[in-house]
Phi, psi and omega in degrees: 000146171246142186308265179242150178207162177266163142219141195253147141228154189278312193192152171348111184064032196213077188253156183223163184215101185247134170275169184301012163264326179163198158353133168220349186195149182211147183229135190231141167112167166244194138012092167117304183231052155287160142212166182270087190251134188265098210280359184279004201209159159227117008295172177256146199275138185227129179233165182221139159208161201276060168168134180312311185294344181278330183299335180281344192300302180326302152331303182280348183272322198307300198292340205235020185295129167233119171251108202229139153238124172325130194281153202111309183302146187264126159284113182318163182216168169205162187279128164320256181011347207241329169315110137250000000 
């Protein structure tokens, strides 16, 4: 998870998403194809979807991940291997 991030947009189908180092995700496409490239890996990893908004959901799921357990609570564990 990341503090904070922006999103820009330049112009019809050209959207950018930045944390304070820069670029973190750029959205390309219309209507039907957008996609998502994840500028945070090389190559950047491309999910393509048919609306902006499930792609920002995607985005946004990526950035606002929280893995938190209740104190009390037993944490489930899985074998790495099982992981891909």
């Amino acid at each position: 998870m990341i503090n904070n991030f922006s999103v820009n947009r330049r112009n019809f189908g050209h959207w950018d998403i930045y944390d304070n180092n820069g670029r973190i995700f750029r959205i390309r496409g219309g209507p039907g194809k957008y996609r998502a490239m994840d500028e945070r890996e090389k190559p950047y990893p491309v999910t393509e979807h048919k609306t902006l908004s499930s792609c920002m959901q995607f985005i946004c799921e990526e950035l606002m991940h929280e893995l938190i357990i209740a104190e009390g609570q037993e944490p489930h564990v899985i074998e790495n291997w099982n992981v891909t």
